[in-house]
N, C-alpha and C positions, 0 to 999 in steps of 0.2 A: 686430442683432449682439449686443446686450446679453441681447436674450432667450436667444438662441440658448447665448450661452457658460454660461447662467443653468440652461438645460437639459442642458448637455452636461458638463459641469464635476460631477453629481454623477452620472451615467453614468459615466466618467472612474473615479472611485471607486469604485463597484460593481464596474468592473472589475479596475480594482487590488486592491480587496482580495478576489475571487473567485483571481484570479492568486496572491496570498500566501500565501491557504492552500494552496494546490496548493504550493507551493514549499516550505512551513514544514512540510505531511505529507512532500514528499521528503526534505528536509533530515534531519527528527527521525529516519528508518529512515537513512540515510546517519551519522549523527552516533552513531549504536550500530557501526557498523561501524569510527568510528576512533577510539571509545572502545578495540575490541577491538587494533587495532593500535596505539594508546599502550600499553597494559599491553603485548600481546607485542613493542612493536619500540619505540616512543620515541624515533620517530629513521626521515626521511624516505628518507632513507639505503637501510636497512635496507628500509624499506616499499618503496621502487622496486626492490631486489634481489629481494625476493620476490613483487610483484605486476607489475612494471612502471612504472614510468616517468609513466603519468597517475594511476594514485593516489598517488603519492608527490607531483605536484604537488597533488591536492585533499588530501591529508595535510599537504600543508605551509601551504596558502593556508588550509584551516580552523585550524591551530595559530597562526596569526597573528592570524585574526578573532578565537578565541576569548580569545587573552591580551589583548585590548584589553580584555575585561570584567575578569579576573583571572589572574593570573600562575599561579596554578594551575588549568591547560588542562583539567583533567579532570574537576574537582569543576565548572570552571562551565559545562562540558559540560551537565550535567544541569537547567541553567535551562532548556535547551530538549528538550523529551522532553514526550509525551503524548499523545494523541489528541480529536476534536474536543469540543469545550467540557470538556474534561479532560487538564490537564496544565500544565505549567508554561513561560513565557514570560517571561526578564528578570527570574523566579525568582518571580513570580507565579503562583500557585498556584488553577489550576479546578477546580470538578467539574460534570459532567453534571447536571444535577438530575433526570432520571428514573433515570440509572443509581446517582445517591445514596440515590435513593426506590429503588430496587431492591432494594441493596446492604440496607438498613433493613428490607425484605421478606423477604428471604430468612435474614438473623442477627438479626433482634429487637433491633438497636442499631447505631448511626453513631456514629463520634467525632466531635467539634466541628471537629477539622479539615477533616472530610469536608463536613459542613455549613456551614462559612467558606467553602469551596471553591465549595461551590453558590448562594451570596450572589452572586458576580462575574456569574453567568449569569444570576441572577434580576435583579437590577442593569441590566444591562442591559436586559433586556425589558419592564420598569417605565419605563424613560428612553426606550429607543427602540424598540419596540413589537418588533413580529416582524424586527427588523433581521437576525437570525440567518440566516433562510429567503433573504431576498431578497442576503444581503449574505457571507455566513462561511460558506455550508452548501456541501460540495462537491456532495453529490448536486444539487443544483440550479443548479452549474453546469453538470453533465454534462447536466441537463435544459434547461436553454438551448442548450446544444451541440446536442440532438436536435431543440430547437424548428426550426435553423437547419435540418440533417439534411429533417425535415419539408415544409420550404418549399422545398429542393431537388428532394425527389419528387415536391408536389406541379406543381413549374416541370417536369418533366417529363413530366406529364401522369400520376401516377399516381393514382390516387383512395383516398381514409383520409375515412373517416368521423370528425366529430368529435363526439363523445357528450361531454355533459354531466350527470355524476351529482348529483342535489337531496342525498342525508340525505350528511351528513358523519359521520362514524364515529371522529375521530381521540380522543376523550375514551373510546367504547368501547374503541379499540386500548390505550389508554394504560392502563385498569384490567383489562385481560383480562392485559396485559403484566405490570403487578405483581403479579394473583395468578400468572399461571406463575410468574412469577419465583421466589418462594418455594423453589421443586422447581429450577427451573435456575439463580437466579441471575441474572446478567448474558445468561448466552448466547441468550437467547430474543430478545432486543435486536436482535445480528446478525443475525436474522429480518424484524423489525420495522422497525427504523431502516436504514435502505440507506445512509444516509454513513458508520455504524459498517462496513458489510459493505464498504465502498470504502475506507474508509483502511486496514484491517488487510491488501485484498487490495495495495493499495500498498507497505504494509509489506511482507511478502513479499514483491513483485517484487523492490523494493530489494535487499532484505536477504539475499532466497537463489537469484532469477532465475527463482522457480517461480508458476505460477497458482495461483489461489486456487477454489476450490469455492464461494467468499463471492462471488466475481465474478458467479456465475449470478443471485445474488437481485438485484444491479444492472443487471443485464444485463436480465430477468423487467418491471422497472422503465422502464426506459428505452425496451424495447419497448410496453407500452402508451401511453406519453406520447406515441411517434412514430408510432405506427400506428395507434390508434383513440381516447383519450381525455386530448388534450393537459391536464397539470395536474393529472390524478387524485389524482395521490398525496398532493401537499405540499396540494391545497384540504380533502380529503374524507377522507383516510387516516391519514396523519400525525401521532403521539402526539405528538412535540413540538412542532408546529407549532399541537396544541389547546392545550399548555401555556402556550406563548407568547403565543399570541392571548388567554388568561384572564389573566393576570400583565400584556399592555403593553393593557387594554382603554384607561388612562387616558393610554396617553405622552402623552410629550413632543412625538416627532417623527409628524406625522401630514400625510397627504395631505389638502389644501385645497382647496376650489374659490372663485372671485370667485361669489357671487351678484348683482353689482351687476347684471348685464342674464342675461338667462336664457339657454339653450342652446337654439340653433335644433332645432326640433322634430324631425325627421326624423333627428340627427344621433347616431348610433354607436359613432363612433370609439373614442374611452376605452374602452367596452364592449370592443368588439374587439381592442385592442391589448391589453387586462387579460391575464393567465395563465388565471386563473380566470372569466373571462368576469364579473367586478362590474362594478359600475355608479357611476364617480362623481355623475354628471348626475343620478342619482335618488335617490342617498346609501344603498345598498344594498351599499358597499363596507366598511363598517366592521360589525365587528371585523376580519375576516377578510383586510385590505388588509395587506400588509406594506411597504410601500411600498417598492418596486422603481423605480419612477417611470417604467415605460415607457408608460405614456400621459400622463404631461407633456409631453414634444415632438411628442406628435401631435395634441391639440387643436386643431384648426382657428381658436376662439374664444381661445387663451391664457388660459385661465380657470382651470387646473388649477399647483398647485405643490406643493411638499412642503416645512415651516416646520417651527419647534421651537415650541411654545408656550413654551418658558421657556427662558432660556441655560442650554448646556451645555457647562463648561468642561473637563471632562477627557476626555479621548480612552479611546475604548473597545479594552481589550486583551484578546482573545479568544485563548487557545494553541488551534492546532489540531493534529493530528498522527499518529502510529501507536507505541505503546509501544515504546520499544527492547529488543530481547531480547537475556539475557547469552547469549555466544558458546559453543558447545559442541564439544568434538573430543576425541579417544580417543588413551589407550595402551595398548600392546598387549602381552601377557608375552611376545614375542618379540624387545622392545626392551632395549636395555641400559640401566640397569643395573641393571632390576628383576626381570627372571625369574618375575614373580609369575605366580601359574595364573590369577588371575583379572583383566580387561581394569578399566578406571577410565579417566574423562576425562580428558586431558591434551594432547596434539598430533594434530596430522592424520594420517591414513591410510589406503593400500588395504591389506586383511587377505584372505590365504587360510589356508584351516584345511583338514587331511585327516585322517581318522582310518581308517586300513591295520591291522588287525589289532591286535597291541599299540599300534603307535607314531602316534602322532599327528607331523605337522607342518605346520608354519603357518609363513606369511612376510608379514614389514611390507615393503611397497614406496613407496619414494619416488621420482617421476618427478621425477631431477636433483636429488633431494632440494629439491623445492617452492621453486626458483628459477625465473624466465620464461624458458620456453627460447626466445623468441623473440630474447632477447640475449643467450643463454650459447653461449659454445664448444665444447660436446661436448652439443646438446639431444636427445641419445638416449639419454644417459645415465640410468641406471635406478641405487638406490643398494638392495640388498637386507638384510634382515634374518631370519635363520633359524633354526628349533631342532626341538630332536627330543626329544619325549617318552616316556619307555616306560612308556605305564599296567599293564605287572605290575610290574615296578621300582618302581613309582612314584618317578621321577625323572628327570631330563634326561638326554641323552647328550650326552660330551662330550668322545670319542675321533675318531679320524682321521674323513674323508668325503669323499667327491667329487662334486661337483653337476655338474650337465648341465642346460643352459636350452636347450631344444628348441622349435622352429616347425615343423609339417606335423613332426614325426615326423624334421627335421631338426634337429644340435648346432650352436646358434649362438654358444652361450657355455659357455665350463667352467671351475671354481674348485675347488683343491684344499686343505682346511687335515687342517694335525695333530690340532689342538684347536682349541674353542673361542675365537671371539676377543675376544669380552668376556664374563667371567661363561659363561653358559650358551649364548649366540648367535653366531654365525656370520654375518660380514657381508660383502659385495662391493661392488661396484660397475662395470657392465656397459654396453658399449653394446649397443642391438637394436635389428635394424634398422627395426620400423616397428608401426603399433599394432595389436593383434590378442589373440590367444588364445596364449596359451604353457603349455609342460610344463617346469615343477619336478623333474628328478628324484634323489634320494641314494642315492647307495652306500655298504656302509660293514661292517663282520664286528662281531658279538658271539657272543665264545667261540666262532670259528673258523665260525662260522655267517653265511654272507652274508646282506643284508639290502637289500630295495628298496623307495623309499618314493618317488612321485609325487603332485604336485599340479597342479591346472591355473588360471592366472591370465591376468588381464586387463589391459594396459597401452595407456594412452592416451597416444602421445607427440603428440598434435594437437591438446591440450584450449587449449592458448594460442594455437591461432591463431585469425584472425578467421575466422568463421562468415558468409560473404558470400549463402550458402543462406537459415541462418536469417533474416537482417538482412533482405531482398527478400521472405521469406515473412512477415515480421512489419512492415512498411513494404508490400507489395504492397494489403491491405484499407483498409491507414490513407489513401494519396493519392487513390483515389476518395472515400471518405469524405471527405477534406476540399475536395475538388473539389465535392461533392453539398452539404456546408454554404455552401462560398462561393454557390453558385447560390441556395440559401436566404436569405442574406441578402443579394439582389441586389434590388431593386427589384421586379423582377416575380417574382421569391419573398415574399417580404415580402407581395407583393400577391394571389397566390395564398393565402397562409394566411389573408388578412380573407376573399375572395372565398369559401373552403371554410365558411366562417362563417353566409354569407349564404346559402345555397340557401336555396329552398324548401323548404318545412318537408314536402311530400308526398315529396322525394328527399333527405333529409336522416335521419338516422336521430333514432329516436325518444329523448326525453333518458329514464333511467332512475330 
């Protein structure tokens, strides 16, 4: 029993802090999003009138968590923000240390902060060797995820060769990286490093509901690990995984074996259970061991552990996460009470523009003016904003007009003003009855000369309701999926992946 909790207790951990990060990347893109809604609303209130109901709960339950650190929600907001081995945690300050080595490649200088920054991460891999790889890196949980993945196909009889590549490359990737870098910078990274390409495609989801193109290179990744060469990347590839291995050559925390009675001769296990196929039994596992510890509790001998050579008293703080980005949206010189010709950042909006001969016009639309029509009383309500230019005048009109809001070439809605209702614009407020294509059209005389001016716009009175299509097409790939990993880490998945290990070397493909 003693052994057992001995081996399970720091599995336990790997887990959990594999899990945090995942949580601490969601959180960091979620935590730029109520940064945005403290500056524009401050006030839960407010946030559940214009999003709904469940963000005004996670606006209200983060505005509570975060005043525990300080009563100014907003500045200590920004303790947590940044991306992996870069950013800040509890207002601990990291940096990447190849993207500080980058950053120093491509401008001929780093500040000392930048370099303080990169001390935390080197810090750690001095103390506890590749702890990063096996213990903080997301890519390598999504690569355990596949391991599981793997053992579920092979449980169903699919056959994946497993190749094992000899030269390791990750010191060439690492110096091929910082001379491109020079010419791009950082972005060559996103190429290189796959957990950079997974947290930023994270961020984005969070942050705007859209994929990421950065998703392909993890995806590129994931597929060799689960289909022909479990481990490729993080043994053989991997620039920071060379860095780490040079920097923790001497840790602290290192995989041990008892030599007091030897390893029964024929015996594998470790080998097989390894990522990278090392070898504790013949001590062919160091440098390149980051100590994962899954072949600690398979040793049949109990001979295998993973110690500290020397105490270590402080607890390792790694920020991981996805930079949050400041919030952006538009106004439009159609809005009151600026009239201006040219558009500037400032609120949300749908914009149409038409330009008919001399006159141009353009309409701001607010669907219920960006309340949830899933709890408003009138959710078809459309809020419009109008004007009419005349580019030989060069100037607005801002005499009598009568609009017509047409569907199919039929009058759904009509609004008549004398003038102007604020400034140079013309405003309503409409029900229609359903989301589609509509026609914009103005009447209206200058100097006894009639005048017709159409537009044609787009309104969505359905964008607030739930999407039960999308939700079954995006949950339909994920529950096989996670039905194919549970089969994997089933007993006779588990057993199928040593079993793929062991053929015969004449129906086993050749290592490269």
């Amino acid at each position: 029993m003693k052994h057992r909790w001995s081996t399970l207790a720091p599995a336990l951990l790997r887990r959990s802090l594999q899990t945090a990060v995942l949580v601490f990347v969601s959180y960091a893109a979620i935590n730029g999003i109520w940064r945005n809604y403290k500056v524009a609303h401050n006030s839960s209130r407010l946030v559940g009138l214009m999003h709904g109901d469940a963000w005004a709960g996670a606006y209200a339950a983060n505005e509570a968590a975060v005043s525990l650190i300080d009563e100014d929600t907003y500045r200590a907001s920004f303790d947590f923000l940044g991306m992996t081995w870069s950013g800040t945690l509890f207002g601990i300050e990291t940096a990447d240390p190849i993207l500080a080595l980058s950053h120093a490649a491509a401008t001929g200088a780093a500040s000392p902060r930048l370099w303080l920054g990169s001390l935390v991460a080197v810090a750690v891999a001095v103390v506890l060797g590749k702890f990063f790889c096996s213990h903080l890196c997301p890519m390598r949980t999504l690569f355990d995820v596949g391991q599981a993945l793997r053992g579920g196909l092979l449980f169903l009889g699919v056959p994946l060769p497993h190749l094992r590549v000899e030269p390791r490359l990750g010191g060439w990737v690492l110096l091929g990286g910082l001379i491109a870098s020079t010419g791009t910078a950082v972005t060559v990274w996103f190429f290189l490093l796959p957990y950079l390409s997974l947290v930023a495609a994270v961020f984005l989801a969070v942050t705007s509901g859209l994929a990421s193109g950065l998703i392909a290179i993890v995806g590129l990744w994931l597929f060799v690990d689960v289909a022909m060469a479990p481990g490729l990347f993080c043994h053989n590839v991997c620039p920071q995984g060379f860095l780490l291995e040079q920097l923790g050559r001497r840790a602290w925390l290192r995989l041990s074996r008892d030599d007091a009675r030897p390893c029964p001769r024929p015996c594998r296990t470790c080998t097989l259970a390894c990522p990278f196929g090392l070898s504790p039994r013949e001590g062919t596992h160091r440098p390149a061991c980051n100590s994962c510890g899954q072949c600690v509790p398979v040793c049949p001998e109990r001979k295998l552990s993973r110690r500290l050579r020397l105490p270590v008293i402080a607890a390792v703080l790694v920020a991981l996460g996805a930079v949050p980005s400041m919030a952006g949206a538009h106004h439009n010189k159609g809005l009151p009470h600026y009239g201006y010709y040219s558009n500037y950042p400032q609120v949300p909006f749908d914009e149409s523009i038409v330009v008919d001969g001399r006159w141009e016009m353009g309409t701001t639309i607010f669907n219920f003016q960006g309340l949830d029509r899933r709890t408003a009383d009138t959710p078809n309500d459309v809020k419009f904003f109008v004007y009419l230019y005349d580019l030989v005048g060069d100037t607005n009109y801002e005499g009598p007009v009568a609009f017509d809001i047409l569907r199919n070439d039929e009058i759904v809605a009509s609004f008549r003003r004398d003038r102007a209702d604020e400034e140079t614009v013309y405003s309503t407020r409409e029900t229609l009855p359903e989301s589609g294509e509509y026609e914009l059209r103005a009447t209206f005389d200058v100097g006894g000369q009639p005048q017709r001016v159409s537009l044609t716009f787009w309104v969505d009175l359905a964008a607030d309701e739930v999407s039960w299509g999308l939700i079954a097409a995006i949950l339909g790939p994920i529950i096989p999926l996670l039905m194919l990993a549970a089969l994997g880490r089933s007993r006779r998945g588990r057993a199928r992946r040593l079993q793929s290990q062991l053929e015969p070397r004449s129906t086993r493909p050749a290592k490269i």
